[in-house]
C-alpha positions in Angstrom: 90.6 52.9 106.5 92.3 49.8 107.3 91.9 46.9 104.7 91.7 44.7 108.4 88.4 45.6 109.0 86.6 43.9 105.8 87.1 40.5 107.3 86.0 41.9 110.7 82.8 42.4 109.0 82.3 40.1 107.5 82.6 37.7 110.4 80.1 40.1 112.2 78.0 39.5 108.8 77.9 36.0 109.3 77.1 35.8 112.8 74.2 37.7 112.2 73.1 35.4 110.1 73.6 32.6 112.2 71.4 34.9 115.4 68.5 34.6 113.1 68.4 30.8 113.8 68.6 31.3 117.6 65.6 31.0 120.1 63.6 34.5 120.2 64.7 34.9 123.4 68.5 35.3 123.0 68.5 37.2 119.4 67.8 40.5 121.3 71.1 40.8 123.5 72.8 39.7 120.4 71.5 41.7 117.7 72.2 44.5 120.1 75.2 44.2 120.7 75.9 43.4 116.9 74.5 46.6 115.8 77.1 48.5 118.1 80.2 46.9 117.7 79.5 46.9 113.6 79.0 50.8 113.8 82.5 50.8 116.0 84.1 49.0 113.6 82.7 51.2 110.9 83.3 54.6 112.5 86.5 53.6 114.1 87.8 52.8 110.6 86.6 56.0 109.6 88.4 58.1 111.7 91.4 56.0 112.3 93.6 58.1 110.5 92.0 61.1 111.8 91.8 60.8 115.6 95.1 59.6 115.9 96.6 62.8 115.4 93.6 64.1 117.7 94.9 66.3 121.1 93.6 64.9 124.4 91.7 67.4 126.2 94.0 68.6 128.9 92.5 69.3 132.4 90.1 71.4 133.1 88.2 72.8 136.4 84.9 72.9 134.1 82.4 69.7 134.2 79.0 69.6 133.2 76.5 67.2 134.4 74.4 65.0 132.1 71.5 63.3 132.5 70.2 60.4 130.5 67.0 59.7 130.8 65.4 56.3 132.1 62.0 55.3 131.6 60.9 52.3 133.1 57.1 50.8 132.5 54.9 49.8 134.8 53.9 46.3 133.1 57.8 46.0 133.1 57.8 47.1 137.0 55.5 44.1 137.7 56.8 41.4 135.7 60.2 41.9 137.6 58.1 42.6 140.9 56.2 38.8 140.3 59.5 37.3 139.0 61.6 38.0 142.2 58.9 37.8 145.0 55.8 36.2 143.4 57.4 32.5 143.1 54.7 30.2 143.7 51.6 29.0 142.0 49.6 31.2 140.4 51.9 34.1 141.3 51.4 33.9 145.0 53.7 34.3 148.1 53.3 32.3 151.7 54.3 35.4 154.3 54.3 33.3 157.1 56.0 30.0 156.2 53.8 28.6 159.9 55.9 25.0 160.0 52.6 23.6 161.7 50.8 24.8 158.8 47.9 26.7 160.8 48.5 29.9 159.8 48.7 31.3 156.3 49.4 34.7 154.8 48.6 34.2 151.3 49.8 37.5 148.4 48.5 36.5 144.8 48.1 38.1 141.2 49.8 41.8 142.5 49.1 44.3 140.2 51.8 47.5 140.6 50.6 51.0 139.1 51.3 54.9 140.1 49.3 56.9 143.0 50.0 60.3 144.0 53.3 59.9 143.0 54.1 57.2 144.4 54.1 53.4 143.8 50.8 51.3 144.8 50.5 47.8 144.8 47.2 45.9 144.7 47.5 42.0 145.8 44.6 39.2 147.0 45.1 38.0 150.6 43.7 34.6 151.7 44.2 34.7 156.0 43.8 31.7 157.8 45.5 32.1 161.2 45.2 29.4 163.8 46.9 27.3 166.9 47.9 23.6 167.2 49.7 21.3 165.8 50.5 19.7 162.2 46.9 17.6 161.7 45.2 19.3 164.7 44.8 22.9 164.1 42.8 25.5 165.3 41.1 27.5 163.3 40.8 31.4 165.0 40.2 33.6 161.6 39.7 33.1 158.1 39.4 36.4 156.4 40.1 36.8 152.4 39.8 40.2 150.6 42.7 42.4 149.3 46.0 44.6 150.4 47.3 48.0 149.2 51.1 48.5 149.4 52.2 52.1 149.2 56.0 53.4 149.3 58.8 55.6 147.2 61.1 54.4 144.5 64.9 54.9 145.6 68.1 54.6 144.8 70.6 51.7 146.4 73.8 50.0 145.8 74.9 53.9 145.5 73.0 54.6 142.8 73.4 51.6 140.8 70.1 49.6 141.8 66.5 51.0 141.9 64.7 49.8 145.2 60.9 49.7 146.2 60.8 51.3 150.1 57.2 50.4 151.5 56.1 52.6 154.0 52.2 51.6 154.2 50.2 48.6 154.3 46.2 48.8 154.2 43.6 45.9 153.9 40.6 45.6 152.0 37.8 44.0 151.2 36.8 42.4 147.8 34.8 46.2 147.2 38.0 48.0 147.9 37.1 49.2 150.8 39.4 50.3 153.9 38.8 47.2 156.9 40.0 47.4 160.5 41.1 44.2 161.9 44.0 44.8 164.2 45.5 41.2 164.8 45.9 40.5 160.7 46.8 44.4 160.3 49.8 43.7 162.6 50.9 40.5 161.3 50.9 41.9 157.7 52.6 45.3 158.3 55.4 43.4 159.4 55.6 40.5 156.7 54.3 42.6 153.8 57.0 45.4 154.7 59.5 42.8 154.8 58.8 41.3 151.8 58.4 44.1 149.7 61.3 45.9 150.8 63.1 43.1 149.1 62.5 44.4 145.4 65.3 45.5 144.0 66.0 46.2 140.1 70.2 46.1 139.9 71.3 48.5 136.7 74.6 48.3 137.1 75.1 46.0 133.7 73.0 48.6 132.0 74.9 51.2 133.8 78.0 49.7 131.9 76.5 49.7 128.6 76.6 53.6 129.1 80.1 53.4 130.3 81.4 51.3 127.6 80.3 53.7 125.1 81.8 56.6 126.4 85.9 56.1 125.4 84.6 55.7 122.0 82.9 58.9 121.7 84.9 60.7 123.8 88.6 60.1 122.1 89.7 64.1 123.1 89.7 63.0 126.9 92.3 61.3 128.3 92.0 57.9 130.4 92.3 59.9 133.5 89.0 62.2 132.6 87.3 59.1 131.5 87.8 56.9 135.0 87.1 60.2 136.9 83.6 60.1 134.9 82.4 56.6 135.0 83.1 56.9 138.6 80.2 59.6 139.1 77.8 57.4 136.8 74.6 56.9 138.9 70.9 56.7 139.1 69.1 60.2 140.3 65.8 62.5 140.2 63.7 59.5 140.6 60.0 60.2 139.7 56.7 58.3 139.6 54.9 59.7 136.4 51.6 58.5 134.9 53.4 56.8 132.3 56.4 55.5 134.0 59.2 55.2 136.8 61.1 57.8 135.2 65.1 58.6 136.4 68.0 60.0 134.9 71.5 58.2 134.6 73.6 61.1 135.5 77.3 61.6 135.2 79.8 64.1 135.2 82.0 65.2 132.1 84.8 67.6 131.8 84.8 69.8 128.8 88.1 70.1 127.1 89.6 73.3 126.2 90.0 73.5 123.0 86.8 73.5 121.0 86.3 70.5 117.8 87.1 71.8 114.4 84.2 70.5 111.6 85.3 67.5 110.1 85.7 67.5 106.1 84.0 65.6 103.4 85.0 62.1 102.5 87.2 61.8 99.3 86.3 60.0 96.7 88.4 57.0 97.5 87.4 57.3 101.3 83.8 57.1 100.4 83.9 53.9 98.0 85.6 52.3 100.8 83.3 53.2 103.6 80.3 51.9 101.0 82.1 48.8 100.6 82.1 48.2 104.3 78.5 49.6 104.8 76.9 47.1 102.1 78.0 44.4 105.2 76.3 47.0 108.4 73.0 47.6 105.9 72.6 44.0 105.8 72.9 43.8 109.5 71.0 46.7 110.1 67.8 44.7 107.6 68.4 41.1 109.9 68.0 43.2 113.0 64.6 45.2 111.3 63.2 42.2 110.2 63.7 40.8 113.4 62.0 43.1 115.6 59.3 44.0 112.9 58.1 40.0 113.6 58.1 40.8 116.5 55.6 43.3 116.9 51.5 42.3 115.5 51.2 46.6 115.1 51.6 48.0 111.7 52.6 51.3 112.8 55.5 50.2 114.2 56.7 48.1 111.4 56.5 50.3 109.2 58.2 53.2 111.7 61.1 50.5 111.7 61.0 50.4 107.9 60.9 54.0 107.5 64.0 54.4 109.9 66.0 52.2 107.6 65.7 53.2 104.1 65.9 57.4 105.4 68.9 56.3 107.2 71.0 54.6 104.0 70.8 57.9 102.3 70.9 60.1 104.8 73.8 59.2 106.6 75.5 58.9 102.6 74.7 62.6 102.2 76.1 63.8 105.0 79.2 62.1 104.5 80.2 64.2 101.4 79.1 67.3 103.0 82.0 69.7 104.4 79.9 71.3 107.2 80.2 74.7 108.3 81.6 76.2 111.7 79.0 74.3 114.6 77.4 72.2 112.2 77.3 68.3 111.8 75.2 66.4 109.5 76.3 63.2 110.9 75.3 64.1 114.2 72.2 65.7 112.8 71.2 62.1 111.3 72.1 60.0 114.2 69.9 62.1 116.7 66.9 62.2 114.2 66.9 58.6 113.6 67.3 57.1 117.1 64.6 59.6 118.4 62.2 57.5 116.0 63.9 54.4 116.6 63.9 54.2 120.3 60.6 54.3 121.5 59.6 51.7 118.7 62.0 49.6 120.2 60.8 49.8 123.6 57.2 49.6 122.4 58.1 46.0 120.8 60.3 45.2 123.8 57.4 45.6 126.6 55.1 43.1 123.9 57.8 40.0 124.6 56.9 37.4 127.1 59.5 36.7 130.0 62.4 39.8 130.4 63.2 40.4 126.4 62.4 43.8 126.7 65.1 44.3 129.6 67.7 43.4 126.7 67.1 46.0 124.7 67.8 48.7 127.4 71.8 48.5 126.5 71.5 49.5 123.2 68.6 51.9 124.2 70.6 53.6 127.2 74.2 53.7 125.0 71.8 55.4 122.3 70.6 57.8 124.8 74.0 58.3 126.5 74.8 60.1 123.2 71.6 62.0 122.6 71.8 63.8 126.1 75.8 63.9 125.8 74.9 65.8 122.3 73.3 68.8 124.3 75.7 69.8 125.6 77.2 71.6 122.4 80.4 70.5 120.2 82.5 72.2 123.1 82.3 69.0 124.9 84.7 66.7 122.4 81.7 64.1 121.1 82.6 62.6 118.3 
């Protein structure tokens, strides 16, 4: 280990400090992003000496797909669905914009859910449609009640944007029942479609927080492999589940040919170094518990966050003086068994924040899963 990297630290120890002062809405992103570059710095140190001796994977015909999975709620679903296209008071939309102000197509409080596996959403519709002029209107039909909006999830920007495609619109009354009217039926299919069709999530930052954790973890591939993978990174398999809008972030990755040997125990020297260094990421690692602990009014998860933290300084000790055997890595072991507790905490607490909080966690969330799924596919594939 480098004797460069204490003061790196320790300037990520102080900034940490100084997130705890932010606005709740920024710390986040920040303790996020913290978290990861502090375990780079740490790991990198680590294995410094070791990788740099390490052979790149030469090419190889073989590739194996993986998919990380991508779950996003529904309450999160709407929230983006009102904050793009729901911008006026009370979260309504005008449809018709009439510039002599006799006609109105009014969309207000949409509520987005799952239906047969597909997407519905529920909105009330205040009609007033009329002829004239500003001041001396009119009046032909006033009709209120509700609309359904049915379509299919898909994948746009090639594969790096999920998009709502509305194929049906239905109105009905305050009961919920189906109503024929075929002037308004026409003039909403074509302004509800429109409108609709305008949803659009964009991934591709998120997409990148997968692709800027793969050179780290992949040091046996060379640059070429690397650039050949982040340019099959994409959404696919999208799926309307009870629970979610689930999809997969999918990529390609070449296996190298020569299989990882087990790494060996720390020395004694290497060990009160990396403990020296780790005294600055546990303190980190409390800021950013404590953080999303306040965060959250449920016990269970508190204490989930709690539990993740004190397993985690001894675990990932132990296995640091362990000289595992042929296939075996405790480190590994440790990582995968503490983000599969810590992940769905963190999106738990995320979908709790007002505003789009929980939409900054999903970096360190889809880097974490990047490795899980990654992990899978056996030590043959060069993660380190």
């Amino acid at each position: 280990m480098t004797q460069a990297m204490t003061p790196c630290l320790f300037a990520l120890h102080a900034i940490s400090r100084q997130i705890a002062t932010l606005p709740n809405s920024w710390r986040p992103r920040c303790f996020a992003w913290l978290l990861l570059i502090a375990i780079w710095q740490i790991s990198g140190a680590v294995a410094a000496d070791d990788t740099a001796s390490l052979p790149v994977a030469e090419s190889s015909t073989q590739t194996s797909e993986v998919g990380v999975p991508l779950l996003l709620d529904y309450p999160l679903l709407q929230r983006l669905l009102v904050s793009q296209l729901f911008t006026g008071d009370g979260d309504s939309r005008e449809l018709l914009n009439d510039p002599s102000g006799c006609s109105e197509l009014l969309l207000s409080d949409p509520e987005l859910a799952p239906r047969d596996s597909r997407l519905e959403v529920l909105a009330d519709l205040d009609a007033r449609i009329g002829v004239g002029a500003p001041g001396a209107c009119a009046t032909l039909l006033t009709w209120q009640g509700r609309i359904r909006v049915t379509g299919r999830p898909e994948a746009r920007n090639n594969g790096t944007a999920l998009g709502f495609a509305p194929d049906r619109v239905q109105l009905l009354d305050r009961a919920g029942q189906p109503v024929d009217n075929d002037r308004l039926q026409q003039m909403a299919d074509s302004s509800v479609i429109t409108l609709f069709d305008r949803f659009v999530v964009d991934l591709a930052p998120h997409l990148q927080s997968v692709a800027a954790i793969l050179p780290e973890v992949l040091p046996r591939h060379s640059r070429q492999q690397i650039d050949a993978l982040l340019k099959t990174l994409k959404l696919s398999e999208l799926r309307v589940t009870d629970e979610a809008l689930a999809a997969d972030i999918v990529f390609e990755v070449e296996k190298p040919s020569k299989p990882l040997t087990p790494e060996r125990a720390l020395t004694g020297e290497e060990l009160a170094l990396w403990e020296e260094r780790w005294q600055l990421m546990d303190s980190l690692l409390v800021l950013a518990v404590t953080h999303y602990a306040a965060e959250t009014e449920l016990q269970a998860l508190r204490d989930t966050l709690l539990e993740v933290l004190i397993e985690s300084r001894y675990r990932l000790r132990d296995a640091l003086v362990e000289t595992p055997g042929s296939g075996e890595d405790p480190v590994r072991d440790w990582f995968l068994q503490s983000w599969q507790a810590l992940a769905p905490v963190i999106r738990r607490i995320g979908l709790e924040q007002p505003g789009h909080e929980h939409l900054l966690l999903f970096d360190l969330i889809a880097a974490g899963d990047a490795l899980a799924a990654l992990d899978q596919l056996g030590p043959s594939i060069g993660l380190d």
